[in-house]
PALUM-893848 format. One record per residue: residue number from 1; x, y, z of N, C-alpha, C in turn. Coordinates in steps of 0.001 Angstrom, whole numbers, plus 524288, in hexadecimal, padded with zeros to 5 digits. Each point is the difference from the previous one (the first is absolute). Example, Ala and Ser with C-alpha at 12.3 -4.5 7.8 and 13.67 -1.06 7.14 Angstrom:
# PALUM-893848
REC  seq  nc1  nc2  nc3  cac1  cac2  cac3  cc1  cc2  cc3
REC  1  83386  7E9C6  81E78  7FC86  804A6  80000  80384  804B0  80000
REC  2  7FEA2  8041A  7FD30  80334  804A6  8003C  7FCFE  80442  802DA
# end
This chain:
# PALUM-893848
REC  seq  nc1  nc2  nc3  cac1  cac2  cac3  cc1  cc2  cc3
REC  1  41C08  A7E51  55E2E  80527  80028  8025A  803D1  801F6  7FBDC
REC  2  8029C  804E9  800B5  80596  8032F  7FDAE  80432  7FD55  8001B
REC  3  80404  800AE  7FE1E  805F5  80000  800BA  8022B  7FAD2  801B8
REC  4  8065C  8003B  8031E  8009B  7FC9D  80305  80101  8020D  802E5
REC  5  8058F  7FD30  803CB  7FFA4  8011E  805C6  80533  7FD77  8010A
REC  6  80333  7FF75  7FC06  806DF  7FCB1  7FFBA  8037B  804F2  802C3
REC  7  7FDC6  8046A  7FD31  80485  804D2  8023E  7FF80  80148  80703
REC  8  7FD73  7FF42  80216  7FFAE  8037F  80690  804AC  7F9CC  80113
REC  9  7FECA  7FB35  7FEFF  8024B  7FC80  80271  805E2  7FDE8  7FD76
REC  10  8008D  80100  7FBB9  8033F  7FF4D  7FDF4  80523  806C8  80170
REC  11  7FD21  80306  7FF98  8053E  80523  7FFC1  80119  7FF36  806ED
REC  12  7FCDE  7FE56  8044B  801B3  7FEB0  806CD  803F6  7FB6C  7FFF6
REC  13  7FEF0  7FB89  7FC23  8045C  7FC5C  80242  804FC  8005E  7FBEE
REC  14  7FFAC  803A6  7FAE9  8049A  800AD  7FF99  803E4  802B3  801BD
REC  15  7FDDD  804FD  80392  801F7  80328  801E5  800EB  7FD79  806B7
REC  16  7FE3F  7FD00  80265  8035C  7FDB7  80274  803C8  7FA73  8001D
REC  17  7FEF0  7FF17  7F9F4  803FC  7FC2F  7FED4  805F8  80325  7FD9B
REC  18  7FE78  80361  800AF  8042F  804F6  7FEF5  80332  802E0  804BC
REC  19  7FD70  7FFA3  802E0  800B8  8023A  80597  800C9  7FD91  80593
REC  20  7FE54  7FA5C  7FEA8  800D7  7FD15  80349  80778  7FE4B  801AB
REC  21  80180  7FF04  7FBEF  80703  7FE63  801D5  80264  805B0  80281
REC  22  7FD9C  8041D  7FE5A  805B4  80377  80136  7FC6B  802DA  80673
REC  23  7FA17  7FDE6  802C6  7FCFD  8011E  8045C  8030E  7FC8F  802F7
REC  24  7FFFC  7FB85  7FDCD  80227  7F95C  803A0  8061B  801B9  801C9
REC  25  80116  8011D  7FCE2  80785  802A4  80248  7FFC9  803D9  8024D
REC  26  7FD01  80450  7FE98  7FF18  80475  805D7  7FC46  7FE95  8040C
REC  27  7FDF0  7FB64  7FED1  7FDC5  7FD6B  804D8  7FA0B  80572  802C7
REC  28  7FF76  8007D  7FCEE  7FC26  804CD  7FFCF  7FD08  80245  7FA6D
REC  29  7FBA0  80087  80251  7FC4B  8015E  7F991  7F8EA  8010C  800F3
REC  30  7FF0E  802DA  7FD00  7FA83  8031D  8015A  7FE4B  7FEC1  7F872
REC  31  7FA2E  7FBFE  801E1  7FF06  8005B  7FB28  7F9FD  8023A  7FFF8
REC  32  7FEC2  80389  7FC53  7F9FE  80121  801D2  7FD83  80044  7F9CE
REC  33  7FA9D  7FAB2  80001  7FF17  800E6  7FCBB  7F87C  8043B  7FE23
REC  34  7FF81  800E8  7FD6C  7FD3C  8048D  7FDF1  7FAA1  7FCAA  7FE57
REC  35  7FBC1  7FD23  8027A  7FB6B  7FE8C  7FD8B  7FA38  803B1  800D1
REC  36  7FBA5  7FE94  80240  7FAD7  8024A  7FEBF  7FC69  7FD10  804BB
REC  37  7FC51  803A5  80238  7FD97  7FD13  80216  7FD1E  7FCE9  7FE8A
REC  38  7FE8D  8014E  7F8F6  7FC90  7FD0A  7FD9E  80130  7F997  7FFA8
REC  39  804C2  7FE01  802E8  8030E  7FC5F  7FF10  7FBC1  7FC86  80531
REC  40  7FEB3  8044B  8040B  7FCD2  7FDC9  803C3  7FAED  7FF9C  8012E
REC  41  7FD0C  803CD  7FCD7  7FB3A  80080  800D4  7FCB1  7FE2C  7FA13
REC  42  80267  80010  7FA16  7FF63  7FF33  7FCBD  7FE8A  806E6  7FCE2
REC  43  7FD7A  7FD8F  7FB47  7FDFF  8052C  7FD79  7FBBD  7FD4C  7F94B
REC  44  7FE1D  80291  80106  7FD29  7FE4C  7FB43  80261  801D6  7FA7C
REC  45  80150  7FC11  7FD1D  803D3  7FF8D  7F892  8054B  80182  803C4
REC  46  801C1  7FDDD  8045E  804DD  7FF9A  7FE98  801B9  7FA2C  803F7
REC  47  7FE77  7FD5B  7FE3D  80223  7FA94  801CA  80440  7FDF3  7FEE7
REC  48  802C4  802E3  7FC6E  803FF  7FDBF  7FE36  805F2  80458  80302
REC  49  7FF00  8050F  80058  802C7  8032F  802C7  7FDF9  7FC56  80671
REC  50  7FC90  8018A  80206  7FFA5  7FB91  80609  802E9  7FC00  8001A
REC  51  7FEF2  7FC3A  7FC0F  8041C  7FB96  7FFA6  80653  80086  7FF53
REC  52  8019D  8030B  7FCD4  80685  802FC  80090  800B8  802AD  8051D
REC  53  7FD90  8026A  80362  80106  80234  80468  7FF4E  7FBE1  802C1
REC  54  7FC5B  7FD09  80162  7FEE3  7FC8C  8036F  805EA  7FC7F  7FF49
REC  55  8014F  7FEF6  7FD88  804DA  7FC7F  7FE88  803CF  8023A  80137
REC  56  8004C  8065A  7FFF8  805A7  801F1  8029C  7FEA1  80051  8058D
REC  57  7FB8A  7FEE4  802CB  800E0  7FE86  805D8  801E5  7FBF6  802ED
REC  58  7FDCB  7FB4C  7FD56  802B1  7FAD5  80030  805B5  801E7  7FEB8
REC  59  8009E  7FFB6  7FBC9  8071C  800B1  7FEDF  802FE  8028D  80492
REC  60  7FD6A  80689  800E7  801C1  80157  803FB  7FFA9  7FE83  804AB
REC  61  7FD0A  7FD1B  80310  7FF6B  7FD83  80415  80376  7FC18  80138
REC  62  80218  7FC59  7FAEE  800F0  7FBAD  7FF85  808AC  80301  801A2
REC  63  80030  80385  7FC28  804A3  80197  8000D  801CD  80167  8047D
REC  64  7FBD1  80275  8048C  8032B  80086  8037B  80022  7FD60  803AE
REC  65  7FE24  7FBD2  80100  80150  7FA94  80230  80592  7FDCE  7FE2F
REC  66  80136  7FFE0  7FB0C  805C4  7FD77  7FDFD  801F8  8048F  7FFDD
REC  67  7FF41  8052B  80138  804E8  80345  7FE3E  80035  801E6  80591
REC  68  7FCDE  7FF34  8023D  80028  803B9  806A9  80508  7FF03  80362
REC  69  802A4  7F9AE  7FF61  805D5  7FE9F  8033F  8020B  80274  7FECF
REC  70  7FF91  80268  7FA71  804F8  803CC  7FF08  7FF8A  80408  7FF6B
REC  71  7FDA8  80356  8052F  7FEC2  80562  7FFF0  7FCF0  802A4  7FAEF
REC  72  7FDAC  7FDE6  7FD75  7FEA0  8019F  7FB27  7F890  80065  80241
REC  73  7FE35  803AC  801AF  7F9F6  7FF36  80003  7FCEF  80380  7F9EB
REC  74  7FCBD  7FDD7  8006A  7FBB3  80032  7FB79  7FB8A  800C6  800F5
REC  75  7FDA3  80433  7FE49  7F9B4  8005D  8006D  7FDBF  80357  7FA3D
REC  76  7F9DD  7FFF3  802CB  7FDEE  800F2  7F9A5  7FC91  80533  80379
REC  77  8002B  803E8  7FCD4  7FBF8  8061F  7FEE8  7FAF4  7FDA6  7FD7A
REC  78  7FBFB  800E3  8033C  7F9E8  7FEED  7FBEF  7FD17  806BC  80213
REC  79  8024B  80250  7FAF2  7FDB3  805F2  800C4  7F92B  7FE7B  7FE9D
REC  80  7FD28  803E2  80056  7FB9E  8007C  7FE12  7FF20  8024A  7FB5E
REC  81  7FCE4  803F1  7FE61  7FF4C  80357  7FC4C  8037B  802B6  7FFA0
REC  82  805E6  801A1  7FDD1  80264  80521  800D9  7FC7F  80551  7FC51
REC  83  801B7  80223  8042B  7FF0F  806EC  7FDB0  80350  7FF9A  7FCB0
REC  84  80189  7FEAE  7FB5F  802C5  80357  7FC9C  7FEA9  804EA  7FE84
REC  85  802E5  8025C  7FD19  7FF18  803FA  7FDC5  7FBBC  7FFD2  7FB71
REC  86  8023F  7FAE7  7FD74  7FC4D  7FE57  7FA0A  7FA8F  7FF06  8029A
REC  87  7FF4A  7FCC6  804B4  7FC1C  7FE91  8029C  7FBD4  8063C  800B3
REC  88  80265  8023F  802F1  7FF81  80562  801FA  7FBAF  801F7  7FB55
REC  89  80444  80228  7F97D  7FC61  800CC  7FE1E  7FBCA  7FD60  7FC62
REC  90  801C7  7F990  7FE9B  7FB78  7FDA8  7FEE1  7FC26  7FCC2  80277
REC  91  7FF1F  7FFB8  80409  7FBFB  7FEBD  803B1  7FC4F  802C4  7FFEB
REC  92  7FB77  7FD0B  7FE75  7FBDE  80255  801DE  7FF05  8024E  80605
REC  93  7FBDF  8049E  80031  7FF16  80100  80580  7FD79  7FB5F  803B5
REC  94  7FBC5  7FECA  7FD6B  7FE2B  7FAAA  80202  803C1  7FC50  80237
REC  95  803A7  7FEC1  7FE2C  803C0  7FBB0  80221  802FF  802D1  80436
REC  96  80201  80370  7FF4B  80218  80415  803FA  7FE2B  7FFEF  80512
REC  97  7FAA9  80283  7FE2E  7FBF4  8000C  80593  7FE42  7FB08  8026E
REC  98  800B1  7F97B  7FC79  7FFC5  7FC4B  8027F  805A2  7FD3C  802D5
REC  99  803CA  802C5  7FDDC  805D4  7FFB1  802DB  7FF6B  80136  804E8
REC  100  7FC6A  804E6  80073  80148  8048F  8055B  7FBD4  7FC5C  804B8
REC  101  7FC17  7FE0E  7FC02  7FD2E  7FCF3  8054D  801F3  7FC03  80179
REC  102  802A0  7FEA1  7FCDC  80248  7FA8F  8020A  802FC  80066  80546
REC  103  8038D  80318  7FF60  80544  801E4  8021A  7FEE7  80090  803F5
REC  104  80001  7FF31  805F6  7FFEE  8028F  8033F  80502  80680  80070
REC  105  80358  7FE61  7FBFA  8036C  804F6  800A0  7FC83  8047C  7FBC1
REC  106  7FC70  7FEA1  7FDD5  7FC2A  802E4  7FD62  80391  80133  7F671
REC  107  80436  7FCDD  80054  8023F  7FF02  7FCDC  800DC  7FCD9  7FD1B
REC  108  801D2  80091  7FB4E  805AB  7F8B4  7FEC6  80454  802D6  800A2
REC  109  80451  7FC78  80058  80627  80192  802AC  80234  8021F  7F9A7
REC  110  80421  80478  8015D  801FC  8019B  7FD0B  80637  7FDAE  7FE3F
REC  111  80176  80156  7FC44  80442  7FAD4  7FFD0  80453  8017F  80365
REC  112  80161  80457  803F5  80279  80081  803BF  7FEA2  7FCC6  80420
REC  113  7FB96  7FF13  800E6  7FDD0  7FD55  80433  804A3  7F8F6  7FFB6
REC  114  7FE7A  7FE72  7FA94  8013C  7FB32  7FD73  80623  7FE67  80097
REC  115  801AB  805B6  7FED3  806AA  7FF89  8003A  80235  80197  80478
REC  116  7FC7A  80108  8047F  802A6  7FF71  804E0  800FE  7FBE4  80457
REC  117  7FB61  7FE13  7FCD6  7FF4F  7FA54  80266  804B9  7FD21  7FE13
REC  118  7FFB7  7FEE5  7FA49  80470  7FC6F  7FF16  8060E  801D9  80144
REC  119  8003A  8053F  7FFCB  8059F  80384  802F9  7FFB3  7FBBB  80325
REC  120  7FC68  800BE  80641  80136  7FC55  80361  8021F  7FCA1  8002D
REC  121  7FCD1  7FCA2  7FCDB  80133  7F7F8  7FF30  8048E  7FEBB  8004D
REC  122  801C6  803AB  7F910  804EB  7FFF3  8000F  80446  801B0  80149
REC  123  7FF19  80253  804D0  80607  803F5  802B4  80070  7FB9A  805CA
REC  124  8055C  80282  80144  8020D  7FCD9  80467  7FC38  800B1  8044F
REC  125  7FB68  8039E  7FED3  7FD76  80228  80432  7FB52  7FB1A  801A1
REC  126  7FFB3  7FB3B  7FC64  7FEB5  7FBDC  7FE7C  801CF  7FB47  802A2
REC  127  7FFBE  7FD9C  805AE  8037A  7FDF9  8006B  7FDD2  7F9C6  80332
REC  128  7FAC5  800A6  7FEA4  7FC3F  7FB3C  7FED1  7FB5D  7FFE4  7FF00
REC  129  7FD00  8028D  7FDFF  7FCE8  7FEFB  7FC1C  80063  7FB5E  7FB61
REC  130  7FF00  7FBBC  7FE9C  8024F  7FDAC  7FE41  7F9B7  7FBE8  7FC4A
REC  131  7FFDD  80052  7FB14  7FB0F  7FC30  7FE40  7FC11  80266  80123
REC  132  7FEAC  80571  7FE5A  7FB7C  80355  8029E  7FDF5  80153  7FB52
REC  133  7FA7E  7FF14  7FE48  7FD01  8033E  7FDBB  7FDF9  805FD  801FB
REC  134  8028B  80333  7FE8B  7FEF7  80663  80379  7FB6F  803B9  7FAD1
REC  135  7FD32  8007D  80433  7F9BF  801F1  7FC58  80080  80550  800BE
REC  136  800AF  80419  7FAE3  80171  8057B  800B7  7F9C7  8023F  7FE35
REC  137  7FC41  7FF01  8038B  7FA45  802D3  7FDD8  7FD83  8019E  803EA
REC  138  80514  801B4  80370  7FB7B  803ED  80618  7FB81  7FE97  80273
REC  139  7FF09  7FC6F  7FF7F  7FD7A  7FAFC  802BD  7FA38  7FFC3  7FC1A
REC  140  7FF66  8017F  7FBC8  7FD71  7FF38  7FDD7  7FD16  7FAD5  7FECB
REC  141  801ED  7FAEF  80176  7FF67  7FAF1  7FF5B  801D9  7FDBE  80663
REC  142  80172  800CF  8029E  7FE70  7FF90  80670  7FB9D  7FC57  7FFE4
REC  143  801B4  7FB30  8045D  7F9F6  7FF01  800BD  7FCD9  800C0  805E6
REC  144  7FACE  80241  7FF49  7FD8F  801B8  80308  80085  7FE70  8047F
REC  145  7FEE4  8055F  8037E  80004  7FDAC  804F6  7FE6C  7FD68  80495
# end
């Protein structure tokens, strides 16, 4: 086991202990936070990243129960693999080609995919969704039918 796992949970509740008074007076607020699916399915050597994500779901779940009276909803992004660019060119083909089987979209999502989703969450276009884990991996993790 690597690292820790203080930063994913610690940089979400300061930033809505930051954001929370001046949402509560506009009586309106979109919070969306950024975790992994690995938070749900696990991953092998990273138990300790699972455990920091897994913890910003609770948090987030939890927040929008107390922040939801006041127009303030909250949810969490669990992208999959992004396509980065860095990804793009250091990935092996092998992993690539086990991305593409996975995928029923025959892919992993590119980080446009990632930031349209959260566009959503957080725009007025948002207007209950509320305590949602939203899985950006093209149904790659779907369960069967």
């Amino acid at each position: 086991m690597e690292g820790g796992f203080g930063n994913s949970l610690t940089g979400s509740f300061l930033m809505v202990k930051a954001c929370f008074s001046h949402m509560k007076e506009q009586r309106w607020g979109r919070i969306v936070n950024v975790s992994s699916e690995i938070a749900l399915y696990g991953m092998n050597k990273a138990s300790h990243y699972a455990a920091a994500k897994s913890g910003l779901h609770g948090f987030t779940r939890s927040i929008a129960k107390e922040l939801g009276p006041y127009g303030i909803l909250s949810n969490v992004v669990a992208p999959w693999l992004i396509m980065t660019e860095r990804f793009k060119e250091t990935l092996p083909q092998e992993a690539k080609d086990a991305a593409a089987r996975v995928n029923p979209l025959g892919d992993a999502p590119e980080a446009e995919d990632v930031a349209r989703t959260i566009l959503f969450l957080g725009s007025a276009w948002n207007t209950y969704v509320n305590g949602e884990i939203i899985a950006v991996d093209g149904g790659a993790h779907a369960l069967p039918s």
